[in-house]
Structure formats: structure tokens, C-alpha cells
C-alpha positions as CSV (number, residue, x, y, z in Angstrom):
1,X,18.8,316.5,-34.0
2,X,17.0,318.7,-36.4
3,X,13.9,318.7,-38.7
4,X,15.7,318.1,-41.9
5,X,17.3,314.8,-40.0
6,X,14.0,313.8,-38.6
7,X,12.5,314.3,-41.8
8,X,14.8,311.9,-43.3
9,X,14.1,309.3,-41.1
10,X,10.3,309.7,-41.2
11,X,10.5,309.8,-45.4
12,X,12.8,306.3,-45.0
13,X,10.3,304.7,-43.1
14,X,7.4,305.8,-44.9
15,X,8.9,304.8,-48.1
16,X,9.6,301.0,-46.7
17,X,6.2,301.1,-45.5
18,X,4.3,302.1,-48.4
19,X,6.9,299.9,-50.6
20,X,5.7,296.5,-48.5
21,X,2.4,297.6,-48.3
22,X,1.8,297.8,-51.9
23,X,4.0,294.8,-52.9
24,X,1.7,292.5,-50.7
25,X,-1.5,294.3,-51.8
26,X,-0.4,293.4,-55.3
27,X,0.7,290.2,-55.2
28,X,-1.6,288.3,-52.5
29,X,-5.1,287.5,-52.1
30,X,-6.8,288.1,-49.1
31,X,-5.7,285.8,-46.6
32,X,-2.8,284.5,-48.1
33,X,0.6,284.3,-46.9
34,X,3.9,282.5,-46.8
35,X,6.1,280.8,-43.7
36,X,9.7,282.4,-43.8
37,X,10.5,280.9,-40.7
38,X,8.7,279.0,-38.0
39,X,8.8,282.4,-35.6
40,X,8.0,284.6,-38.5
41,X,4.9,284.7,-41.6
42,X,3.9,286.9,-44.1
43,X,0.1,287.0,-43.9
44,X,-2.2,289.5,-46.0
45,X,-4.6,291.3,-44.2
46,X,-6.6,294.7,-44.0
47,X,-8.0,296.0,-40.7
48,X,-10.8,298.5,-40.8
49,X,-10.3,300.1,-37.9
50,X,-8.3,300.4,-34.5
51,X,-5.6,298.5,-33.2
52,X,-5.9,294.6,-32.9
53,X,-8.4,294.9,-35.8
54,X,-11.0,296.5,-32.7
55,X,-13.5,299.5,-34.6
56,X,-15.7,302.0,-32.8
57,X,-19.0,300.5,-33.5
58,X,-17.7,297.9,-31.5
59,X,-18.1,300.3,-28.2
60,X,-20.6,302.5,-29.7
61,X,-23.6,300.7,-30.6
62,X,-25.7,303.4,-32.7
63,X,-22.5,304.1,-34.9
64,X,-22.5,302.5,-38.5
65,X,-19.4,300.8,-39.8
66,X,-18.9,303.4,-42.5
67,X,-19.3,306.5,-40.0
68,X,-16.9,304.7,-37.5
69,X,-14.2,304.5,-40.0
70,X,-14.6,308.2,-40.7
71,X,-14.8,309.0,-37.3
72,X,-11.4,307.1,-36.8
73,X,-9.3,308.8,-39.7
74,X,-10.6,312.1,-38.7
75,X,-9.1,311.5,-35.1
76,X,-5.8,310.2,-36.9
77,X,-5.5,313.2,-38.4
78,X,-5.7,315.1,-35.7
79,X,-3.3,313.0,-34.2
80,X,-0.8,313.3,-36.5
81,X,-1.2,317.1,-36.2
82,X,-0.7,317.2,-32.7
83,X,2.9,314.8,-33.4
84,X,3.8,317.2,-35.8
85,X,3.4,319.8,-33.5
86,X,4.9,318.2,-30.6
87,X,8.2,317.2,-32.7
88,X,8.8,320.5,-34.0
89,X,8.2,322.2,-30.4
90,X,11.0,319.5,-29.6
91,X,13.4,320.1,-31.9
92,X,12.8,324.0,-31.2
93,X,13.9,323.3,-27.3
94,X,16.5,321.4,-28.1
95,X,14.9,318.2,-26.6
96,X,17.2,314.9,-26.3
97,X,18.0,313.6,-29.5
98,X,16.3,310.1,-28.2
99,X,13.0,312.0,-27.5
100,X,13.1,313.6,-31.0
101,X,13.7,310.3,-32.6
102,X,11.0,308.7,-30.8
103,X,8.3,311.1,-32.4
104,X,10.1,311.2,-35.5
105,X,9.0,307.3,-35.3
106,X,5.6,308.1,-34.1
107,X,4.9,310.4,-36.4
108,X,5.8,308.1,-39.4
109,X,3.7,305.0,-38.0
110,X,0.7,307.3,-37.5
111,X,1.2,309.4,-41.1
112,X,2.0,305.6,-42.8
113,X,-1.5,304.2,-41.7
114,X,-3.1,307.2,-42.4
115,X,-1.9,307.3,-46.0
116,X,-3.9,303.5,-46.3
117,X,-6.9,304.9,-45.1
118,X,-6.7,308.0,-47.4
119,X,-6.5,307.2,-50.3
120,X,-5.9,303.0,-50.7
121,X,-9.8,302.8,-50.9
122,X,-9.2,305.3,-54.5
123,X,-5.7,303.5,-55.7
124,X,-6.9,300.1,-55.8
125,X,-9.5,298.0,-57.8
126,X,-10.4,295.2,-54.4
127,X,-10.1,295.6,-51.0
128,X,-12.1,294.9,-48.0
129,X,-15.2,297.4,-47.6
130,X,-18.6,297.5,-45.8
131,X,-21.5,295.3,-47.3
132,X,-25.0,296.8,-45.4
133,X,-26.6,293.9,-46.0
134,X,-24.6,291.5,-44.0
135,X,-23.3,294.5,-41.4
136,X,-20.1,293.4,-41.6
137,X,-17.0,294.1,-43.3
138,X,-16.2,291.7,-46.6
139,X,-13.7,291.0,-49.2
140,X,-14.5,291.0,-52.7
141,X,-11.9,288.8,-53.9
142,X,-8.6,288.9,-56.1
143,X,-5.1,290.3,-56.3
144,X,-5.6,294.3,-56.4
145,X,-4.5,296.2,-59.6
146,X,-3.3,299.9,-58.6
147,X,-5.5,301.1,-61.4
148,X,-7.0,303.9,-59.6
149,X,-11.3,302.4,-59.8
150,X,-11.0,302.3,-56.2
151,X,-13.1,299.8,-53.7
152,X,-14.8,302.3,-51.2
153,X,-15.8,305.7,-50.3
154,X,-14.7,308.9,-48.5
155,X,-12.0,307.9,-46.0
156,X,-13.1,303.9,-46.1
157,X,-9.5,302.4,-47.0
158,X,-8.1,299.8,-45.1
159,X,-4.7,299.5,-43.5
160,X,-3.0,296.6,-44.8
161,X,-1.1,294.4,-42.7
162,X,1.6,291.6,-43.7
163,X,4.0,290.8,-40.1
164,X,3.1,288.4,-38.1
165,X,5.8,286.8,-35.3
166,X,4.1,283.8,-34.0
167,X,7.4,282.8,-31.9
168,X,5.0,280.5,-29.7
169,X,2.8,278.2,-31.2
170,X,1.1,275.7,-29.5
171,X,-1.3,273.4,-27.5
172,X,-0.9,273.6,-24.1
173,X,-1.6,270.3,-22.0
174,X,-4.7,269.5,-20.5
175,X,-3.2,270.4,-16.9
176,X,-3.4,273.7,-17.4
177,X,-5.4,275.6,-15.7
178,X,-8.9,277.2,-17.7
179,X,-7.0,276.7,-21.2
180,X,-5.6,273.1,-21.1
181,X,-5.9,271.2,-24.4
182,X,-5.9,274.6,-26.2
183,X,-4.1,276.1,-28.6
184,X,-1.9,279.3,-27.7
185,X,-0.1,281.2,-29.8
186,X,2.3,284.2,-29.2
187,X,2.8,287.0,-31.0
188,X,-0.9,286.6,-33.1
189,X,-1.8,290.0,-34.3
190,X,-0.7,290.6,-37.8
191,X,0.8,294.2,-38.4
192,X,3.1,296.2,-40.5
193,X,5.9,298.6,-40.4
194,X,4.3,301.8,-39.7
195,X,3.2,299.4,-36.4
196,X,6.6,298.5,-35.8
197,X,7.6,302.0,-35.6
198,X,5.2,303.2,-33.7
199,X,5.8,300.2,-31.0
200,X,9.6,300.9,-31.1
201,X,9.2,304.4,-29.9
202,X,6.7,303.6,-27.3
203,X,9.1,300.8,-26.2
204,X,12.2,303.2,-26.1
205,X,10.6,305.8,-24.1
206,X,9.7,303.1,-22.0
207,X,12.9,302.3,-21.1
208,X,14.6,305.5,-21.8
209,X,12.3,307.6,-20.1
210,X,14.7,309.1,-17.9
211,X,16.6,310.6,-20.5
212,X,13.9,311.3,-23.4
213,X,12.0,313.8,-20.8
214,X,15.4,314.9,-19.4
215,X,15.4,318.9,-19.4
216,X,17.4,319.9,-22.3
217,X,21.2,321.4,-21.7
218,X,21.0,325.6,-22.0
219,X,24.6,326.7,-24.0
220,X,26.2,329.4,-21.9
221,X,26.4,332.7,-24.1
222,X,29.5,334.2,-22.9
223,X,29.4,338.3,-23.7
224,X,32.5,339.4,-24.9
């Protein structure tokens, strides 16, 4: 597989992820969602910071909320320097097309999120941001207009989030042990594509480990 194909697929998803992303930023408040099916909701959310919606002040007490979220992008784009670099030192060796594909997915998750926390906080008029006075993050209401006043500072956007997959939801019986009586629900975290691509690569080089770091197939150069 070669750059110009992993390219593709890295512009495809990052055009379906930006394309949902805006949609539901435009067209939801805060909060709001709608059931498609009883395994599957569209819910509008914005985490500030790590996975599950986890941010570094959380671990590190004597960092602000503002210089954690800088903190974070920084590393992301890092990160995404280092995939980069990792899938075009693939492609160079000729690495299995499953491996390549993999990063290619990585890469676009990693570069889709990033784009949110660039430059989301200068596009749009609302999001959620800091308030210093309550020490928490807040949302200041409405459906966002893309009108470029912007809702936070230097590397302060939000990643949005619309998926949600609760295929179990319910109250367990009293029986059970420690959480009897209450209610349990699986898949609760609410995420998006970039996510989804991201988890997909992780989960194929889970189970195709064997042959994603298989030692790549040297042509025989026959001399004439």
C-alpha cells in the first residue's frame, strides 16, 4: 500500500469526521440527542480533555484546567508526528498492507481530534470552556453558528462527541452482588468517528498481530 492510498483513506475519514462533527455542533444544543434505535443514540457532547472525558488536572493537582488542555494538544501533536513518521517508515519497508492501514486509521482518529481542539474553540460562537470561578468546565448555552467569534483561547477547543451504543441497558436485580438494584449500562461513553477509527486499528492489530508485525517479503533482484 502506498502513501497516496493511505492518504486517501485518512482524507475520507477525516472528511466524515469533520462532516458529523460540525452537523451536530450546528444543529444540537448541549446535551441533546435523539434515539435511532434502542442499541444506538445520537447524543451531543464536548470533552475537554482525555479519553472517557478524564483531563490531566485530574492526576496532577497544581495544574489549571486551561494549562492541562494545552498540555494535552501539545502531546497530540506530537503524537500525531510520531504516526506520521511511523507510517511513512512503513510504507518505505514495505510493511503489511494491514499494518499500514492500521496507522493510516490512527493517524486520522488522532489528526481528527486534533483538528477540534485547534481551531473549534476560533470557528464557533458556543462551546464548552473554563469558568475560573466555579473551576470547572461550563456551557454557555445554544446551538453554535460557525461564524468564526470563537468561545475560548489558545488550544482550548473541545472535541465533540455524538456515538453512543448503549446495547445494554438496565437495572440489575437486587441479588446481585455489590450493584444489585442498580442501573448498568453498556457501551456508556459517548464518542465519534475519529474514536471509532482509532479503536478499529487498535482492535485489528489485536487480532492481526501476527501478520501486521510480520517481517516484510524482500523481491529477489535477479542480475541479468
Amino acid at each position: 500500500m502506498n502513501l497516496k492510498k493511505a492518504g486517501l483513506l485518512i482524507f475520507l475519514i477525516l472528511l466524515v469526521d469533520q462532516l458529523s462533527k460540525f452537523y451536530i455542533k450546528t444543529h444540537y444544543v448541549l446535551g441533546d440527542g435523539v434515539e435511532v434505535a434502542g442499541w444506538f443514540r445520537i447524543v451531543f457532547v464536548e470533552n475537554p480533555g482525555m479519553a472517557w472525558g478524564k483531563k490531566l488536572s485530574d492526576f496532577i493537582s497544581f495544574v489549571t484546567e486551561p494549562q492541562s488542555k494545552i498540555i494535552l494538544t501539545t502531546f497530540r501533536l506530537f503524537a500525531i508526528a510520531g504516526i506520521f513518521y511511523w507510517l511513512h517508515s512503513s510504507i518505505k519497508k514495505n510493511a503489511p498492507k494491514i499494518l499500514i492501514i492500521s496507522i493510516a486509521l490512527i493517524f486520522a482518529g488522532a489528526f481528527g481530534n486534533i483538528i477540534d481542539s485547534l481551531f473549534y474553540n476560533y470557528i464557533f460562537d458556543s462551546g464548552t470552556i473554563y469558568n475560573a470561578e466555579l473551576d470547572r468546565w461550563v456551557d454557555y448555552g445554544g446551538v453554535s453558528q460557525a461564524n468564526f467569534e470563537g468561545y475560548a483561547g489558545f488550544m482550548q477547543g473541545c472535541v465533540v462527541d455524538m456515538l453512543q451504543f448503549p446495547m445494554i441497558d438496565t437495572t440489575l436485580p437486587d441479588w446481585f452482588p455489590v450493584w444489585g438494584g442498580k442501573r448498568f449500562t453498556f457501551f456508556d461513553p459517548v464518542f465519534n468517528i475519529a474514536d471509532m477509527a482509532i479503536s478499529t486499528a487498535v482492535g485489528i492489530l489485536l487480532v492481526f498481530n501476527k501478520r501486521a508485525f510480520a517481517k516484510p517479503v524482500q523481491s529477489e533482484v535477479v542480475n541479468e
